[in-house]
C-alpha positions in Angstrom: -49.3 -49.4 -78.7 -48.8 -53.4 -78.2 -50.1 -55.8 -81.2 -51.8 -58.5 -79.7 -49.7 -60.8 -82.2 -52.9 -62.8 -83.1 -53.8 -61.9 -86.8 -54.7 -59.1 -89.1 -51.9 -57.0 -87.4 -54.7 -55.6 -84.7 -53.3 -53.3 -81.8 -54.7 -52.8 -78.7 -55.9 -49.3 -78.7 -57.1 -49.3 -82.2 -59.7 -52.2 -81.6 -61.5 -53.5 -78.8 -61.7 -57.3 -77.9 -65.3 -56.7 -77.9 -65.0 -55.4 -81.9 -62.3 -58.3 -82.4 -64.6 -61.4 -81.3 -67.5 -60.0 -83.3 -69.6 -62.2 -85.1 -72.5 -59.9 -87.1 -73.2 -62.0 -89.9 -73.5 -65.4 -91.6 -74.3 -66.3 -95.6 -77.2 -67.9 -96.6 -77.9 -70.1 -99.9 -81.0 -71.0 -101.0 -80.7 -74.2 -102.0 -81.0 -74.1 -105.6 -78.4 -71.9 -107.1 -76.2 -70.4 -104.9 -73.2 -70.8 -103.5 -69.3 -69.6 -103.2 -66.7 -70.5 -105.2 -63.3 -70.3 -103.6 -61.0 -72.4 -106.2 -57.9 -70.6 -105.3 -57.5 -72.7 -101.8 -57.0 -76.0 -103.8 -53.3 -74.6 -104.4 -53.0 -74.6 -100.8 -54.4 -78.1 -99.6 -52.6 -80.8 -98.5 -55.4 -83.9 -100.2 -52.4 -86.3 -99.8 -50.7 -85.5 -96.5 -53.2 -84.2 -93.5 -56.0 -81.2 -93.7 -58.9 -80.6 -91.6 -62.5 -78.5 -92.5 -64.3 -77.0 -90.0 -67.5 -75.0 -90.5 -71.1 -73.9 -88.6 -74.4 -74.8 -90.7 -77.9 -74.3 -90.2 -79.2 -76.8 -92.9 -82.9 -75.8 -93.0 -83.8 -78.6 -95.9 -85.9 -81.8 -95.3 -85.0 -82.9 -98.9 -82.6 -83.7 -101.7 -79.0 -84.2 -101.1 -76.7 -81.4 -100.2 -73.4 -80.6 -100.6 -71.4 -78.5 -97.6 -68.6 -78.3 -99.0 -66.6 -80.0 -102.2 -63.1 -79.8 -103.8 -62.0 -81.8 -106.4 -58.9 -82.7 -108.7 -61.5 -84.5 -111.0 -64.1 -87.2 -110.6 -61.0 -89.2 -109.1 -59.9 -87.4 -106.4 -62.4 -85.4 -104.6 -63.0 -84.5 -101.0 -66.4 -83.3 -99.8 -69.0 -82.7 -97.0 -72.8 -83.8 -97.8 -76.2 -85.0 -96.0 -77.3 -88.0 -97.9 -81.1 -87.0 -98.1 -82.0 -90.6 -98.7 -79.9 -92.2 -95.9 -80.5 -89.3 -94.0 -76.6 -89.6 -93.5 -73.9 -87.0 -93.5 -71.0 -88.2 -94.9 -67.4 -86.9 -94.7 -65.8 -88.3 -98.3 -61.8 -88.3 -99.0 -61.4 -90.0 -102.4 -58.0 -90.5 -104.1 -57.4 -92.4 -107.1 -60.6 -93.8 -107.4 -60.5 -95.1 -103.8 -63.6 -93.4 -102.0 -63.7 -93.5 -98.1 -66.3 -92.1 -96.2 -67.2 -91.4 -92.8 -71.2 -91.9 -92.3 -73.3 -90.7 -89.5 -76.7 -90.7 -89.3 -78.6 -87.6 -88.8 -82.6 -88.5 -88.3 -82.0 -86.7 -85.2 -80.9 -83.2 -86.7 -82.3 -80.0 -85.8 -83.2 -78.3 -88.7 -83.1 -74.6 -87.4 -80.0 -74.9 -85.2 -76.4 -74.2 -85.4 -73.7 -77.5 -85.1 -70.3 -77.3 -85.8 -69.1 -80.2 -89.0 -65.7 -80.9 -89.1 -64.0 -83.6 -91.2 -59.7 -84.6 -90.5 -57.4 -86.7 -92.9 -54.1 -88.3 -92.1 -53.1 -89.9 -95.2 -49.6 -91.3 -92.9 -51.8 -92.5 -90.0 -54.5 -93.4 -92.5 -57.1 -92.1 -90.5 -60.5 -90.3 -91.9 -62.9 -88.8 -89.3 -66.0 -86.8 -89.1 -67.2 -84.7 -86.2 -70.4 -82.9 -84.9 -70.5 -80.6 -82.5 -67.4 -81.1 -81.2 -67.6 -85.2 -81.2 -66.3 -88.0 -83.5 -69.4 -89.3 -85.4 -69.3 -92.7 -87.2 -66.2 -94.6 -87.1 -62.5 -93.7 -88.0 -62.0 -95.0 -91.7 -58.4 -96.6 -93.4 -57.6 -97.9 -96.6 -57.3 -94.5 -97.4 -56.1 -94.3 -101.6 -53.2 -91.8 -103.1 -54.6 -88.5 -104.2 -53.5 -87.5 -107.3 -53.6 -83.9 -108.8 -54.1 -80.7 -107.8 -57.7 -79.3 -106.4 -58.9 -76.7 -108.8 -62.3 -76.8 -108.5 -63.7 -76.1 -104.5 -67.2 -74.7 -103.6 -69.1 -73.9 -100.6 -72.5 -74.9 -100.8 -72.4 -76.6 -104.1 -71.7 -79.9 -105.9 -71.1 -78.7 -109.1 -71.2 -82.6 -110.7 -74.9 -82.8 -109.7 -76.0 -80.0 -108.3 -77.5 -81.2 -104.5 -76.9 -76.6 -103.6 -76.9 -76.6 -99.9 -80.2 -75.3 -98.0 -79.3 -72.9 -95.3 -76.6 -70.8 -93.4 -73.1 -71.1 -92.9 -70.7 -69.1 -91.2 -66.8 -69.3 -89.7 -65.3 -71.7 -92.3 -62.2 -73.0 -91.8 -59.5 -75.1 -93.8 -56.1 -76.6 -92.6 -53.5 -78.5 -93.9 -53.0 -80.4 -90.9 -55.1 -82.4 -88.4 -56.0 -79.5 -85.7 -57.9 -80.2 -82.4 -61.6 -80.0 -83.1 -62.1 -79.4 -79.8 -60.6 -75.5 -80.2 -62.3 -75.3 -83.2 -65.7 -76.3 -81.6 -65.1 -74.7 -78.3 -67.7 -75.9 -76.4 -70.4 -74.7 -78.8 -69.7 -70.9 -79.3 -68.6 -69.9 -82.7 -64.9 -67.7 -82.2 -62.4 -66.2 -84.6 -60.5 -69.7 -85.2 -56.9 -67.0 -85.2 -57.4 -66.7 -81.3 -58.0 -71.0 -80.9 -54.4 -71.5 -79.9 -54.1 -73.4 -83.0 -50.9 -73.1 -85.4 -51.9 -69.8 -87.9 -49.2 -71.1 -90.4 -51.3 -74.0 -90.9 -54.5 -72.1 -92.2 -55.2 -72.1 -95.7 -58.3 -70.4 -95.6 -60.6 -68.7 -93.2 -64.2 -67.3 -93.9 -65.8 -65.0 -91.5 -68.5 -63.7 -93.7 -68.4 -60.3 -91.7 -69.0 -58.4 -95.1 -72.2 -58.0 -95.0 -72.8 -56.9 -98.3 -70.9 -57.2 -101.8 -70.1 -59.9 -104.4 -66.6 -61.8 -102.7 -65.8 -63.0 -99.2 -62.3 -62.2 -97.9 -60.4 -64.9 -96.9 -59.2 -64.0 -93.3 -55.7 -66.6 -93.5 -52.5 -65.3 -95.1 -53.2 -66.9 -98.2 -55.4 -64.4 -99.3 -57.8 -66.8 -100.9 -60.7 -64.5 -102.0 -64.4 -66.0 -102.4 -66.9 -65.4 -105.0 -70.1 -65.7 -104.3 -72.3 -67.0 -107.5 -76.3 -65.9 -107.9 -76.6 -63.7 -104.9 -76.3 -65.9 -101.2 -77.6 -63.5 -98.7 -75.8 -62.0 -96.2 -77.8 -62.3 -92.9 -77.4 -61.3 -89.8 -77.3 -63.1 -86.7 
């Protein structure tokens, strides 16, 4: 029996491809007190050198801010994913010692009960910051970018735990890198894919979120970092 030498040691006559590309289930938060803490990636990221996040979201709020996706050192050095409700902007934010830069793209246009892929990229050497939806740079490409200082301890899906602003919706196949990683793979062309068989560089995945549990208290991180979720005031597991 031949491993296909993609991941998760599978083998060829143990699991079908069909079984392998899968995708049964997303989580969904309900906007006011859910969400999934996953502190133990902050170890992992790279805040000062490169890193990308990639995730699918079906936000199905009209109002109030809400945070994707935020990971923090402190109230310094912070890097997040939100919709602006006011603006009606989502913004892709990389702050580092007190210097915040953020990518803004306005999002009047936004399907509310639709699936796009977000995806945010830093490259602190080429001092680049960019955002992307559905595969396509939003907004402009942002410099000046500051010197992050500290460690991220503190990283949850779904939540801003400063202020609140719990995100509304679903969320499935999250992704986080420590380098910049071709969105395009990650997108691929608008159907949601194990990110392991992308083509893109395994050693370079810090975390990896299927949400193929369907059930329980914890999300398995799918990377080799073994970066366990917890999931905080019940987010539903739903299925698709």
């Amino acid at each position: 029996m031949a491993p296909l030498g993609l991941g998760h040691g599978v083998y060829t006559d143990t699991a079908g491809l069909v079984e392998i590309f899968s995708n049964r289930y997303s989580l969904a938060f309900n906007g006011s007190d859910e969400f999934v803490e996953i502190n133990a990636v902050g170890n992992d990221m790279t805040p000062n050198a490169k890193g990308t996040i990639s995730m699918w979201v079906i936000s199905t709020a009209s109002s109030g801010s809400q945070t994707l996706i935020r990971g923090s050192a402190d109230s310094s050095n912070e890097i997040f994913i939100f919709w602006h409700n006011s603006s009606d902007e989502l913004r892709f934010t990389h702050e580092a010692g007190g210097t915040g830069k953020k990518v803004q793209y306005g999002f009047s246009g936004y399907d509310h009960t639709s699936w796009i892929h977000v995806a945010m990229t830093w490259d602190t050497t080429a001092d680049e910051l960019k955002g992307y939806v559905n595969g396509a740079q939003v907004g402009s490409t942002i410099g000046s970018l500051g010197t992050f200082s500290g460690t991220i301890d503190d990283i949850d899906l779904a939540r801003n735990p400063a202020d609140g602003a719990y995100f509304k919706g679903q969320m499935d196949e999250v992704s986080i890198w420590t380098d910049v990683m071709d969105i395009g793979e990650l997108y691929n062309g608008g159907v949601r894919r194990n990110v392991e068989f992308s083509g893109l560089d395994p050693t370079k995945l810090v975390a990896y979120y299927q949400f193929e549990e369907g059930t329980g208290t914890t999300v398995a991180d799918q990377s080799r970092h073994a970066n366990t979720g917890n999931l905080n005031n019940t987010p539903t597991w739903t299925a698709l």
